[in-house]
C-alpha positions in Angstrom: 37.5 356.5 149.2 37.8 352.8 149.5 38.7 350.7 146.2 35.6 348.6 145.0 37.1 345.1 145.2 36.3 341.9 143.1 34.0 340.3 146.3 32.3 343.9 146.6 31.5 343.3 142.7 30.1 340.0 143.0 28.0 341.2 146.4 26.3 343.8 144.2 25.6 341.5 141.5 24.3 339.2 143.1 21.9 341.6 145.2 21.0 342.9 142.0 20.5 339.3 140.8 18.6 338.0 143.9 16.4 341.4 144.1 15.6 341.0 140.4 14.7 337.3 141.0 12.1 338.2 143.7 10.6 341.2 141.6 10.1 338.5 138.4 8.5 335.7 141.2 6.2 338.4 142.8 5.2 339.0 139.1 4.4 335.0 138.6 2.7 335.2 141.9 0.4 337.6 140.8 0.2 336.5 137.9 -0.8 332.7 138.8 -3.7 334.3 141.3 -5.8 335.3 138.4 -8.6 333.8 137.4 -10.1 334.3 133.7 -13.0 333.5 133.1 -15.8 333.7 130.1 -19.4 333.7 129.4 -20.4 331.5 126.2 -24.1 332.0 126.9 -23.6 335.4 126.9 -21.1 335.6 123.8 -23.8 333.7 121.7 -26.5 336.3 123.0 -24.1 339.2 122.0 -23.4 337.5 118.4 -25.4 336.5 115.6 -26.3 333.4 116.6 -29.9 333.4 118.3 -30.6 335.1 115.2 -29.9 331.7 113.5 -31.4 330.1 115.8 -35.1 332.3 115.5 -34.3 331.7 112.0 -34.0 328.0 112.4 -37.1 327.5 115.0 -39.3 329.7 112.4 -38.4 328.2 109.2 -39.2 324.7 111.0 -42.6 325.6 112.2 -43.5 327.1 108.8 -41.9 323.2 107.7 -44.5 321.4 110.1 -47.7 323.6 109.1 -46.8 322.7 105.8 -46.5 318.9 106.6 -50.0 319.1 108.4 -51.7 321.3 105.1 -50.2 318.3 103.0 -51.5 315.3 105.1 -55.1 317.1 104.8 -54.5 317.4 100.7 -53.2 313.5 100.8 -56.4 312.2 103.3 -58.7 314.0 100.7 -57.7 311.8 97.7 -59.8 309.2 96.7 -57.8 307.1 94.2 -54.8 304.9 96.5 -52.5 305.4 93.4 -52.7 309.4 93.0 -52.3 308.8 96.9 -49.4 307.3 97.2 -47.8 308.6 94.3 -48.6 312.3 95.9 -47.2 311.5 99.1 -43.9 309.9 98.5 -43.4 312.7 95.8 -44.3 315.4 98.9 -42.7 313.9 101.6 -39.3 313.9 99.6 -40.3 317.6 98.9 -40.0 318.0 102.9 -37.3 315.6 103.8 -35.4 317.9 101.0 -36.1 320.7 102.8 -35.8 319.7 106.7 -32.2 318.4 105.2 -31.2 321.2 103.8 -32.7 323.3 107.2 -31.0 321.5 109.7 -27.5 321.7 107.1 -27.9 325.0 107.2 -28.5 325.5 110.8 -25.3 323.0 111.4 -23.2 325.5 109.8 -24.1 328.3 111.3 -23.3 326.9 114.3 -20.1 325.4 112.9 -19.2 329.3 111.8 -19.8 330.7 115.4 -18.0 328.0 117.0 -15.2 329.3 115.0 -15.5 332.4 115.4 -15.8 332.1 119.2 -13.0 330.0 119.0 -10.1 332.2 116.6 -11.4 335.0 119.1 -11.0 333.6 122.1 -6.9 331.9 120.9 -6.5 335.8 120.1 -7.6 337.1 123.5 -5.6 334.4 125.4 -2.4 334.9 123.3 -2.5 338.9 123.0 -3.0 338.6 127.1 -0.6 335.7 127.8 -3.5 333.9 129.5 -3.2 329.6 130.6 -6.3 328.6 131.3 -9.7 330.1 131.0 -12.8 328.8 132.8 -16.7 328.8 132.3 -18.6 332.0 134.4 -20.6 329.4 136.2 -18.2 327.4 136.7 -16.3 329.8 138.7 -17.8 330.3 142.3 -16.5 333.0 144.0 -16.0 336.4 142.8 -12.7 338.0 144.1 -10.8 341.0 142.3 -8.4 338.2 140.8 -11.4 336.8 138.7 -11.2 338.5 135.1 -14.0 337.9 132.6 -13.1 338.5 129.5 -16.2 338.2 127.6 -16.6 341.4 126.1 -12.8 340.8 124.8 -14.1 337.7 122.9 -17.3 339.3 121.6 -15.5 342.4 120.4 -13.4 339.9 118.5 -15.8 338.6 117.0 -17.8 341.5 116.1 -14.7 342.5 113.9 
């Protein structure tokens, strides 16, 4: 049996060394192919916030038939005082309350785009993901192209 020398030593370890380098750049490689990709329509659609959104267009409409119900009540009056006084005291009344619609609405979206946000830095770090595009942003779809969209709903459904 022949005597393993120092230079067989170092020939091994460095076919061990070269064949593990290839295995970890094969990995990159494969890695570096993939595409991810995301749907934000389709995340909002899947989340609460066309809910807000219904909740928003309604309580604006109900706003505006209330505006035109109020003109009709200020045209009616007869004295230019009680006039005047009635409609800068009623449309504060609705300034007040289209403020305090839109605030709301403005939050709600702040919330969401939070929430999209935290879930989508936890998808990316929990699967070691770079970059992730827009669905329609990406044009063709290969078997490297991964949405993760349900991955960032689920997040935030939690």
């Amino acid at each position: 049996m022949k005597k393993i020398t120092n230079k067989d030593l170092i020939i091994i370890i460095l076919a061990v060394l070269v064949v593990g380098l290839f295995a970890f750049g094969w990995h990159k490689i494969e890695q570096s192919r993939k595409v991810y990709i995301y749907s934000l329509d389709e995340v909002l659609l899947k989340t609460n916030m066309v809910e807000a959104k219904q909740k928003f267009d309604t309580e604006i409409v109900a706003l505006n038939k209330e505006l035109l119900s109020g003109e009709k009540k200020i045209k009616s009056l007869k004295d230019a005082k009680v006039k005047l006084d009635f409609s800068e005291v009623y449309l504060k009344n609705l300034r007040m309350k289209r403020d305090e619609l839109v605030e709301n609405y403005k939050k709600s979206v702040e919330e969401i785009t939070q929430k999209i946000n935290v879930a989508m830095q936890e998808v990316i770090k929990e699967k070691k993901i770079n970059v992730v595009f827009f669905k329609n942003a990406v044009a063709a779809d290969t078997p490297y192209v991964i949405d993760i969209t349900n991955d960032i709903i689920e997040k935030i459904k939690k």
